[in-house]
N, C-alpha and C positions, 0 to 999 in steps of 0.2 A: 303490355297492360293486361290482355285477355291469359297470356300464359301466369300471369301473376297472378291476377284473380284464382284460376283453376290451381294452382298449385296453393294457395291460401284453404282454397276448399278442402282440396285432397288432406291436407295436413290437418285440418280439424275434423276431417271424416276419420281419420285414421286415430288421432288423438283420442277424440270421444270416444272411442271401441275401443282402444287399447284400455281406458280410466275403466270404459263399463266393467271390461272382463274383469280385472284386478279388484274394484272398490266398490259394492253395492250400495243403492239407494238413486238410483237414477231410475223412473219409472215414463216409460216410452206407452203410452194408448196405448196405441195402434200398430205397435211394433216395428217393424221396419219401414213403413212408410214415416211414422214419426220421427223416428232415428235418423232421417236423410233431411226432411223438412227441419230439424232442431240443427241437425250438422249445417243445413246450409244457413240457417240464421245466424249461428256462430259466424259461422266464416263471412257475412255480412258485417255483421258484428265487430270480428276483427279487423274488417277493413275499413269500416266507417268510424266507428262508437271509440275503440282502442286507441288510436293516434290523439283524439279529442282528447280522450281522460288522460292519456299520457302527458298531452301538454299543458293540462291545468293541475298534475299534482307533479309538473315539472321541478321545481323547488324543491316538493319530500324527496324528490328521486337524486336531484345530485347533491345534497345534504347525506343520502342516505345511501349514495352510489347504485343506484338502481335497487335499491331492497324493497320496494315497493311495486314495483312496476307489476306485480300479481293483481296489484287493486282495479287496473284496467281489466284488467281477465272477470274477475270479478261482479264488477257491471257489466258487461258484456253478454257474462252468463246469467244474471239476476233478470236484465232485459230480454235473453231466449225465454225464458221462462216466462216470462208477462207476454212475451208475443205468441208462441207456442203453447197453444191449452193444451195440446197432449202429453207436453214433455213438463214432466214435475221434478224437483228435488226432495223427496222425501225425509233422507238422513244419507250421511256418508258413516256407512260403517269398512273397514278392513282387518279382517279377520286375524290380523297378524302376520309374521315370517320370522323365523328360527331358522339358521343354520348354526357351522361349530366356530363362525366367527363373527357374529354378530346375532341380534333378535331385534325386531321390528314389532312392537307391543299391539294389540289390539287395541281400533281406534274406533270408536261409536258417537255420531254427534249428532243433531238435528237444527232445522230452525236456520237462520243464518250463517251461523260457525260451519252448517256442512256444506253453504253457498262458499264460503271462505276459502275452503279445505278443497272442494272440487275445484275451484278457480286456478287454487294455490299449484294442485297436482298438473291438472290441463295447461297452465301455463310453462311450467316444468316441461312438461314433454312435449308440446308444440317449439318449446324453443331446440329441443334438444332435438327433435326432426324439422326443422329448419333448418339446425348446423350442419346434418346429416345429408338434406336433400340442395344444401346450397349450390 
């Protein structure tokens, strides 16, 4: 139980830093102190708030084969934010990526679509370091 919690944590402390580097529009007060206080509400977050939302939009999920399951992320995050004054969502911008086999557009948003998009992303790579740290 306690290894699972800490590894819950770890994987949202990690997540959130990998998003910050890549995607601006995350603003932390207080800097690193806020950053640790915001990571560990997530990973609260994820282990209380997530299974909930999960089981009440259970129905869009297997209609939709899990394509929804980013909307628990979602609330999870919109709730960091209400509980954490120092940690705000400003806009999710990303500046783009080009290489000679694909391009990655620049993306600018605010307001709740870059609650959406941060959600979207952090869920993405929390699962994807989940698989990794299974």
């Amino acid at each position: 139980m306690i290894k699972k919690i800490i590894k819950i944590f770890a994987i949202e402390v990690l997540a959130l830093y990998i998003v910050n580097q890549f995607v601006s529009g995350l603003f932390f007060g207080e800097g690193i102190k806020t950053f640790l206080i915001a990571s560990f509400a997530l990973g609260v977050a994820a282990y209380l708030v997530r299974p909930i939302v999960n089981l009440l939009i259970l129905p869009l999920n297997l209609i939709t084969f899990g394509l929804f399951r980013w909307l628990s992320s979602a609330v999870a995050l919109y709730l960091v934010t209400l509980v954490v004054n120092q940690f705000k969502i400003e806009r999710f911008f990303f500046p783009g990526y080009e290489n000679i086999w694909f391009s990655i557009p620049r993306i600018e948003v605010g307001g709740f679509l870059a609650i959406i998009l941060f959600s979207f992303t952090l869920s993405i790579l929390t699962s994807i370091l989940n698989w990794i740290f299974k």
